[in-house]
N, C-alpha and C positions, 0 to 999 in steps of 0.2 A: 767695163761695160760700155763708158763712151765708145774707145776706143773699137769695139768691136761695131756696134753700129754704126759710127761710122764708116767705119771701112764695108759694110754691110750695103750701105745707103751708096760711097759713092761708087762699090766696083760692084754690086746686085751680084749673081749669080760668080760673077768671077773672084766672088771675094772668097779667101781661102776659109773664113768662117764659115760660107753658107753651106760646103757638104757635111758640116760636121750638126750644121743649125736642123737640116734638115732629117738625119741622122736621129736626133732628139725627136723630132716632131714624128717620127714613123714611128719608134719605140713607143711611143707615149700612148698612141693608138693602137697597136696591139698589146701593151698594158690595159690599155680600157677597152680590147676584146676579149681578154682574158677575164677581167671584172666580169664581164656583161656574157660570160660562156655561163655563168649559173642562175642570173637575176636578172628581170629585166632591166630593174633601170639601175644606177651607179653603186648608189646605197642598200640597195633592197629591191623591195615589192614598191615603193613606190615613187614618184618622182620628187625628188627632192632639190636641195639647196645645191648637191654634189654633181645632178645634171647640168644645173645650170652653170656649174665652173667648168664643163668638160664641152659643151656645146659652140660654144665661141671656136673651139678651136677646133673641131670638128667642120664649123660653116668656114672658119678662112680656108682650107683647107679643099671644102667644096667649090668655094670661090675662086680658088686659085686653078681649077681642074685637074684636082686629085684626088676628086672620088673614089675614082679606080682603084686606090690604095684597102680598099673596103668594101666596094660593091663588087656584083658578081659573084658574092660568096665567099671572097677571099680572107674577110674578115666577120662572117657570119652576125655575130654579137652586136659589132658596131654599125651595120647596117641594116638589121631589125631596130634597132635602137634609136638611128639618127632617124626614120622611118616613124618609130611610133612618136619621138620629141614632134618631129613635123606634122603630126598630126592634132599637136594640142591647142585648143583654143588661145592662149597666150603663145604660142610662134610663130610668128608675124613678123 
């Protein structure tokens, strides 16, 4: 695990880790568009504990400018979802 962030940290994008890092990171969201194709939020009907572990990785993700990966319909689920998260009094 060092070994791989490092290499991560010091060659970024050119590190032979990162297409496979990235690779995980898109599964994982359409995993949790698949979730969110029958329920609104992770667990259920309502927002729970299991939002809050899928949300981090959804805003780096936005932060980095890869929304696209989800908006526009591409990912239906996860962008009503990150959509209604953003709209809760505690998402700040």
């Amino acid at each position: 695990v060092r070994t791989v962030r490092k290499t991560l940290f010091d060659y970024g994008t050119d590190s032979p880790y990162f297409s496979r890092a990235c690779q995980t990171l898109f599964s994982y969201v359409r995993d949790l568009d698949n979730a969110l194709s029958e329920q609104p939020w992770v667990a259920g009907q309502t927002f729970s504990i299991a939002d809050c572990g899928a949300l981090p990785y959804v805003i780096r993700l936005q932060h980095m400018g890869l929304a696209s990966l989800w908006s526009g319909g591409r990912l239906p689920g996860v962008e009503r979802w990150f959509a209604a998260a953003q709209r809760l009094p505690a998402y700040e």
